[in-house]
MDAnalysis code that builds the backbone (N, CA, C; Angstrom):
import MDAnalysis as mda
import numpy as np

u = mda.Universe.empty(402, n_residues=134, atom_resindex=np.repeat(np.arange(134), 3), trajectory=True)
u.add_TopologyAttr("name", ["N", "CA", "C"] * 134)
u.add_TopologyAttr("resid", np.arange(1, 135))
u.add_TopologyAttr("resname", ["UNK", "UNK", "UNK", "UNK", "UNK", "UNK", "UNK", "UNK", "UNK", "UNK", "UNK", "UNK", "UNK", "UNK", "UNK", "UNK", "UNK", "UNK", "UNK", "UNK", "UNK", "UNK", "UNK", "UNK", "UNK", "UNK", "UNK", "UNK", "UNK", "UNK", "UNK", "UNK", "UNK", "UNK", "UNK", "UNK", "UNK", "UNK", "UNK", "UNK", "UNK", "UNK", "UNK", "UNK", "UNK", "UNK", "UNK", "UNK", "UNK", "UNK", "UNK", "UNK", "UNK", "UNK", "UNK", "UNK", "UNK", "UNK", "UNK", "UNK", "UNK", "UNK", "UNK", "UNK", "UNK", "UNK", "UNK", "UNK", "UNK", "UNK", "UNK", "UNK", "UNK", "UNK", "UNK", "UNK", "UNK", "UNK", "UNK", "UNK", "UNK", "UNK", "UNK", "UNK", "UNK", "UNK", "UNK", "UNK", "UNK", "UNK", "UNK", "UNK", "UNK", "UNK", "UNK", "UNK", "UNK", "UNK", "UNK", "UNK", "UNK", "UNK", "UNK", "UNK", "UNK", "UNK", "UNK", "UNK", "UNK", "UNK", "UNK", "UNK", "UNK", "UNK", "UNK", "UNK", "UNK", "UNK", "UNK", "UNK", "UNK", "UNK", "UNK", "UNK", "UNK", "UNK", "UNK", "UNK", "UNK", "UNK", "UNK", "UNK", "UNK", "UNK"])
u.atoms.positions = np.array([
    [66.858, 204.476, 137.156],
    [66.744, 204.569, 135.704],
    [66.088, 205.880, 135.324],
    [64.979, 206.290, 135.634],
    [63.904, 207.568, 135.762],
    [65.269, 208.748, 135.396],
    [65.409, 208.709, 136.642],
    [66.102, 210.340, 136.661],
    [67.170, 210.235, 136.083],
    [68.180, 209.106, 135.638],
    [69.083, 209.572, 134.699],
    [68.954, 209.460, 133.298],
    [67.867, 209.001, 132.775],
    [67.404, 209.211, 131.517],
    [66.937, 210.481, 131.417],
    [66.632, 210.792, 132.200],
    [65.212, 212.393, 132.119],
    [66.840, 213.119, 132.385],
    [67.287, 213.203, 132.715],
    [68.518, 214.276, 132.770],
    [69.534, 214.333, 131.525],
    [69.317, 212.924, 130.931],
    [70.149, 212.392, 129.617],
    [69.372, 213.806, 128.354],
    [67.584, 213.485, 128.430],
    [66.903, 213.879, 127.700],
    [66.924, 215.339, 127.738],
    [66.927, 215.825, 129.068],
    [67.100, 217.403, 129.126],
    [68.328, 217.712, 128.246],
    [69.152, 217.295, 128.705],
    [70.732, 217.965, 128.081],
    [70.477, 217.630, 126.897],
    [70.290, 216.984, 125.707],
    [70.535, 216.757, 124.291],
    [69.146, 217.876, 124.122],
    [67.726, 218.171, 124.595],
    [67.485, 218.969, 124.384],
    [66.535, 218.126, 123.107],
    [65.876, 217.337, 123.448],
    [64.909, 216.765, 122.267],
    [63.257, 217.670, 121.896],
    [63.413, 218.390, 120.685],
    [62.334, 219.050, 120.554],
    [61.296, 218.251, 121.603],
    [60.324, 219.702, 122.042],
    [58.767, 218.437, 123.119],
    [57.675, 218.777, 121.535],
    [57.789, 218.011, 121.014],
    [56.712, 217.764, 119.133],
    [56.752, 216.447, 119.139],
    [55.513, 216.201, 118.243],
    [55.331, 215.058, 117.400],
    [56.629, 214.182, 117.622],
    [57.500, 213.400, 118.626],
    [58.750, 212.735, 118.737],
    [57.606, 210.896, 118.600],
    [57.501, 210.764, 117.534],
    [57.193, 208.722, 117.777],
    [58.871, 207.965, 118.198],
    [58.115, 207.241, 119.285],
    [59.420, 206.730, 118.956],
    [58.956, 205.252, 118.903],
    [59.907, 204.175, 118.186],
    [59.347, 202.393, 118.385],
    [60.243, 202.054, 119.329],
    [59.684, 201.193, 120.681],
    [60.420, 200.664, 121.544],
    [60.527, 199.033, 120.962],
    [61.699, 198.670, 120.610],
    [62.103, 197.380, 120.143],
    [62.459, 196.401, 120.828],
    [61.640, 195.172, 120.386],
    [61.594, 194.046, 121.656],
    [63.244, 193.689, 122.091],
    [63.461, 193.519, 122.925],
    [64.655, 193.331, 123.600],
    [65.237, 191.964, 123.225],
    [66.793, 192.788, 122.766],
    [67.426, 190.996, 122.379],
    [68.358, 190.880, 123.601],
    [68.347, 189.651, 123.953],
    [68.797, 188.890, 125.031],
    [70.151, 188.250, 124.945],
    [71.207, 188.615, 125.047],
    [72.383, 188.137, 124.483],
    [73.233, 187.560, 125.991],
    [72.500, 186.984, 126.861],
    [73.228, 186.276, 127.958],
    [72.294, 184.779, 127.602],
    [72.682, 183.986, 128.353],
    [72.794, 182.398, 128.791],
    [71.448, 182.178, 129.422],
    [70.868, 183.232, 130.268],
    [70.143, 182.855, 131.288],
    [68.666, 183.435, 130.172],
    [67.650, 182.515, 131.045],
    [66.336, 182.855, 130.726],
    [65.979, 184.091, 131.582],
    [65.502, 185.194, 130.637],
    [65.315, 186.164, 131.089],
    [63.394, 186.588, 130.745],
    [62.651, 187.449, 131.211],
    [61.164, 187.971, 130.604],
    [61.767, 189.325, 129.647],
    [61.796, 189.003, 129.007],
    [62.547, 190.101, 128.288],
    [61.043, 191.138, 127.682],
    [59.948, 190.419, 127.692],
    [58.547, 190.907, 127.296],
    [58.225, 192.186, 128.702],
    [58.197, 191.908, 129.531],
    [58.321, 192.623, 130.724],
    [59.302, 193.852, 130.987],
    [60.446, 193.251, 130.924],
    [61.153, 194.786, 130.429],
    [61.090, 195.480, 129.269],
    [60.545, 195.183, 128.097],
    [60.248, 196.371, 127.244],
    [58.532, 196.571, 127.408],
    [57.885, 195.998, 128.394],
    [56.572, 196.624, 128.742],
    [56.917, 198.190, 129.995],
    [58.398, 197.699, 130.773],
    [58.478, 198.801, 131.865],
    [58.778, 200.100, 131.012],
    [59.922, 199.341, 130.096],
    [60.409, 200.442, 129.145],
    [58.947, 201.577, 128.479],
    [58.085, 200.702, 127.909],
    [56.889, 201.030, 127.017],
    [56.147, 202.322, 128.322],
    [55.559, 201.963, 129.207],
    [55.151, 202.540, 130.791],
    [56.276, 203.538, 130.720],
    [57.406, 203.526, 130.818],
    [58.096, 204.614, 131.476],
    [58.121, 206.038, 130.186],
    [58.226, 205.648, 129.192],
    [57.922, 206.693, 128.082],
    [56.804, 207.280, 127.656],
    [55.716, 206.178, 128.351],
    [53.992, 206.852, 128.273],
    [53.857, 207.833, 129.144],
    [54.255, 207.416, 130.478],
    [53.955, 207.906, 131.420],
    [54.926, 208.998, 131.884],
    [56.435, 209.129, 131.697],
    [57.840, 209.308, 132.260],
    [58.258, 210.971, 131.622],
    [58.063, 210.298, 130.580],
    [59.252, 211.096, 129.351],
    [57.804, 211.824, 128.559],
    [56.911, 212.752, 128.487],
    [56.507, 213.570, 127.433],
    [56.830, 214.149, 126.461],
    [57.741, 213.866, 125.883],
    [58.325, 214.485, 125.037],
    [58.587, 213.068, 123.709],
    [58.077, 212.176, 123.958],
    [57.583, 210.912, 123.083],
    [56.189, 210.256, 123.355],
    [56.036, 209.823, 122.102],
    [54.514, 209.081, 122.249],
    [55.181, 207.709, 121.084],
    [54.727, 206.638, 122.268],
    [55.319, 205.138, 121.834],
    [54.303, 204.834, 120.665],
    [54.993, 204.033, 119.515],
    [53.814, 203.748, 118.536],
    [53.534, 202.723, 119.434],
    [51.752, 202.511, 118.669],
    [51.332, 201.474, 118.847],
    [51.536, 199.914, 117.941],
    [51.549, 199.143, 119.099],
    [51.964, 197.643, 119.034],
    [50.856, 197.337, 117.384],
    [49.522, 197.307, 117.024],
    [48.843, 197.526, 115.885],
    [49.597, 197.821, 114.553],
    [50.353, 199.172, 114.888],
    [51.256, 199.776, 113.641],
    [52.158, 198.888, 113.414],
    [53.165, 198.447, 114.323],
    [54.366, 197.430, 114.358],
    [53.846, 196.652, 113.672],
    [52.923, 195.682, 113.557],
    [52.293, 194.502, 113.486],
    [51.807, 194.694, 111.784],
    [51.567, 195.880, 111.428],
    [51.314, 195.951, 109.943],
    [52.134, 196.395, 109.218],
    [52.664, 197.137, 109.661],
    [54.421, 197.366, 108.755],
    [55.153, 196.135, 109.131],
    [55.353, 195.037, 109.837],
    [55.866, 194.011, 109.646],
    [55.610, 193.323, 108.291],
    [54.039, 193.242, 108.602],
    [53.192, 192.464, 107.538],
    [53.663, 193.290, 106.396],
    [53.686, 194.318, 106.191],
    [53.631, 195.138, 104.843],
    [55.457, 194.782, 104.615],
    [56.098, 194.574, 105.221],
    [57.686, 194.164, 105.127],
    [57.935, 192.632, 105.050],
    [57.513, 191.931, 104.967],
    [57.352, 190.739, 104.820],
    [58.331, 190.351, 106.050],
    [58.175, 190.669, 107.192],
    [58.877, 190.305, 108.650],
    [57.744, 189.377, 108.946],
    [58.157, 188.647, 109.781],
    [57.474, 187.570, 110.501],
    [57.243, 188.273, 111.814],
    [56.288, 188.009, 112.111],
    [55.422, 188.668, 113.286],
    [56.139, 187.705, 114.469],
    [56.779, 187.389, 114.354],
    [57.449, 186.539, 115.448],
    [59.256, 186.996, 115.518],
    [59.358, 187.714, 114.705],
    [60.404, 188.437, 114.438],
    [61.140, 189.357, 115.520],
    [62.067, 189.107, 116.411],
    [62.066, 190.323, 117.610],
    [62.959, 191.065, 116.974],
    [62.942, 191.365, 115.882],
    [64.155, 192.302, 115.221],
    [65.459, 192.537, 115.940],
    [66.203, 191.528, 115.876],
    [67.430, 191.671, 116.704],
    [68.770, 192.427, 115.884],
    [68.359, 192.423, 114.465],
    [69.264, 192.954, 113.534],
    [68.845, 194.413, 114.001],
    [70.026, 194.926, 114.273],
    [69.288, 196.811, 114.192],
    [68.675, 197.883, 112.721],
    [69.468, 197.035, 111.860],
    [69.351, 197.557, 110.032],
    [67.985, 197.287, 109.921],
    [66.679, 196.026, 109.937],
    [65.987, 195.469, 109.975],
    [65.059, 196.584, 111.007],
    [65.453, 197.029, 112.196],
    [64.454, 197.206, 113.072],
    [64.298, 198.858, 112.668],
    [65.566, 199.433, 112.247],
    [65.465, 200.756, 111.795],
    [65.116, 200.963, 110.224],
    [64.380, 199.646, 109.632],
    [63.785, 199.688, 108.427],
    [62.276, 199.708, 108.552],
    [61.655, 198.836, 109.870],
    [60.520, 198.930, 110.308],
    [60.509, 200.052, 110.942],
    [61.323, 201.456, 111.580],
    [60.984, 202.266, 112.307],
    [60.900, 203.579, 110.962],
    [61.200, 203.300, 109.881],
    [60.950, 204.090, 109.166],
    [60.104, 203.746, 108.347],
    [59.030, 202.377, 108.417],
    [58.191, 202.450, 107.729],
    [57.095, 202.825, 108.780],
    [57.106, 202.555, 109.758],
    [56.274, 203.382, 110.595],
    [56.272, 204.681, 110.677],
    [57.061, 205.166, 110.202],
    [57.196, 206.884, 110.363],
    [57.199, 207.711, 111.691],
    [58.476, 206.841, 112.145],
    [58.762, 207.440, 113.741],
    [59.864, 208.247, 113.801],
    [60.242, 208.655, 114.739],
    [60.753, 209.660, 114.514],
    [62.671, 208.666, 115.313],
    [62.156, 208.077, 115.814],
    [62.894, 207.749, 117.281],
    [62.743, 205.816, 117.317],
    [64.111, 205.119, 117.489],
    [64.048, 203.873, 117.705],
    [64.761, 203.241, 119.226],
    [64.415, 203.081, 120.256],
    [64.955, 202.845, 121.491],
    [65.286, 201.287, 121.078],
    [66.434, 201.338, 120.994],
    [67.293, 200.011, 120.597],
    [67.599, 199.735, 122.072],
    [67.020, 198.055, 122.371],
    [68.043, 197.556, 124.015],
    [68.587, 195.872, 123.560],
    [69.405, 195.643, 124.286],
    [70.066, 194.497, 124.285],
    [70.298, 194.145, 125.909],
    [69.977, 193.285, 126.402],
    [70.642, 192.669, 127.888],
    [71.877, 192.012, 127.434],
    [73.199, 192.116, 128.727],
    [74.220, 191.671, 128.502],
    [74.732, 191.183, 129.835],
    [76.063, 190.366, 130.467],
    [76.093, 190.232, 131.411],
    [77.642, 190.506, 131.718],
    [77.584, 191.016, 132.208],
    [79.773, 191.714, 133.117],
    [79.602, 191.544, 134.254],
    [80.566, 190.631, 134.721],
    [80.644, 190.516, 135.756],
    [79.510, 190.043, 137.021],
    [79.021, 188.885, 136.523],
    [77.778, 189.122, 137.475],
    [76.736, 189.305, 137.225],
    [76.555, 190.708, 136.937],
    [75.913, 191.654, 136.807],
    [74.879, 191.869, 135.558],
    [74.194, 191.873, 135.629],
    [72.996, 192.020, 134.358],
    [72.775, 193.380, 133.947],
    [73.103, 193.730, 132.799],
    [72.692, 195.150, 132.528],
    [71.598, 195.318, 131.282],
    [70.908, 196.431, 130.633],
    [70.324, 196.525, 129.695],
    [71.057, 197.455, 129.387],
    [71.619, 197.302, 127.851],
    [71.666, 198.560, 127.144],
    [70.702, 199.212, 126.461],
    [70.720, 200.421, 126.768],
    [69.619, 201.547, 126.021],
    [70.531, 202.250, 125.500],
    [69.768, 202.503, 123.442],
    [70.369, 203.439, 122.951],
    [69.234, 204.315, 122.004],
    [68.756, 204.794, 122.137],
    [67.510, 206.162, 121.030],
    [68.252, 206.393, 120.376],
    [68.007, 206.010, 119.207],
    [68.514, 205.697, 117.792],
    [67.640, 206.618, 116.774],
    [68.325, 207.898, 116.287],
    [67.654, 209.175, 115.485],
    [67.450, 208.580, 114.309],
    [65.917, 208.193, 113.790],
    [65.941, 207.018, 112.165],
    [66.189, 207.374, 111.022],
    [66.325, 208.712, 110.577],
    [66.718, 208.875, 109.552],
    [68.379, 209.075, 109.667],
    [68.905, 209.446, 110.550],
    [70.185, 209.391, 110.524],
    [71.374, 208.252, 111.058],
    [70.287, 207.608, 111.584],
    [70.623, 206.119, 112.036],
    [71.849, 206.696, 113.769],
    [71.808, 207.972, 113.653],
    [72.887, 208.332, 114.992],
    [72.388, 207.526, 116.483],
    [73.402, 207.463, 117.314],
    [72.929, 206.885, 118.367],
    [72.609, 208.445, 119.273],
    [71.249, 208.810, 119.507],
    [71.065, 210.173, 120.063],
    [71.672, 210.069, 121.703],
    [71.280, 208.544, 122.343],
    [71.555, 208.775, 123.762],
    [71.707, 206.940, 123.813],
    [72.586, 207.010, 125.112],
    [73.153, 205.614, 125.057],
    [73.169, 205.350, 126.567],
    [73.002, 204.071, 127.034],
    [72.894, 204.233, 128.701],
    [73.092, 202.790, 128.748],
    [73.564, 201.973, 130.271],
    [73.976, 200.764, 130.224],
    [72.774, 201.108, 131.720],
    [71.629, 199.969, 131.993],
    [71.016, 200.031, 133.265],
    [71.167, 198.261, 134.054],
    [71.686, 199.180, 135.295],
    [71.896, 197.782, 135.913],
    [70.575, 196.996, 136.214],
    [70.310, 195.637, 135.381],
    [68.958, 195.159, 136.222],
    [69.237, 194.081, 136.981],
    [70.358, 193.777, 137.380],
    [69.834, 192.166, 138.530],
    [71.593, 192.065, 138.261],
    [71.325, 191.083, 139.745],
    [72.592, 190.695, 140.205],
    [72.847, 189.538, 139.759],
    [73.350, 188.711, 139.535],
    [73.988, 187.092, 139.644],
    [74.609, 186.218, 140.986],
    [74.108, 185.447, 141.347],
    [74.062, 184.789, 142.746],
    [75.622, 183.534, 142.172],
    [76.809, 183.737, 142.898],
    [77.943, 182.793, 142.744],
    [77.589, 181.414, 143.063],
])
């Protein structure tokens, strides 16, 4: 995952400034019980630590622009319109939209960094996480 995101990020060439971005709780669109809290904590870790060229808001901010949006704090914003309404009341720059899905087997996450005022999809990636046992 590491190195082909960081190679994604080189080539588009994302100013290294002030980039917020909101990492959005992960909607789960397969059958199976998944920790879906856990993968957007690796996600959260890999952009603190990974990628310099973003600084993740804090979970605090989310939590009061919800409140100030009348979202329910229990809300995993699965609508993207909704989650890129909270990423612009936070005043981020950057929304890492993921969804888990399943083909074949196969479990993937989609990742897409979602530019908020223009709503563009800046970078888009499918990551394989887990197999399925027949």
């Amino acid at each position: 995952m590491k190195n082909n995101i960081l190679k994604k990020i080189k080539v588009i060439n994302i100013p290294f400034q002030d980039n917020l971005i909101l990492v959005n709780e992960i909607n789960n669109n397969t059958i199976y019980e998944i920790n879906t809290n856990k993968i957007q904590n690796i996600f959260i870790n890999f952009f603190n630590k990974e990628i310099s060229c973003f600084s993740v808001t804090q979970k605090d901010n989310i939590e009061k622009a919800k409140q100030d949006l009348n979202i329910s704090s229990t809300d995993i914003l699965i609508n993207r319109n909704k989650a890129l309404m909270l990423a612009k009341k936070i005043n981020v720059n950057y929304l890492l939209y993921n969804s888990i899905y399943e083909k074949y087997k196969k479990l993937y996450v989609q990742l897409q960094i979602i530019l908020v005022n223009s709503k563009e999809i800046f970078l888009e990636d499918n990551i394989l996480i887990g197999k399925l046992e027949n």
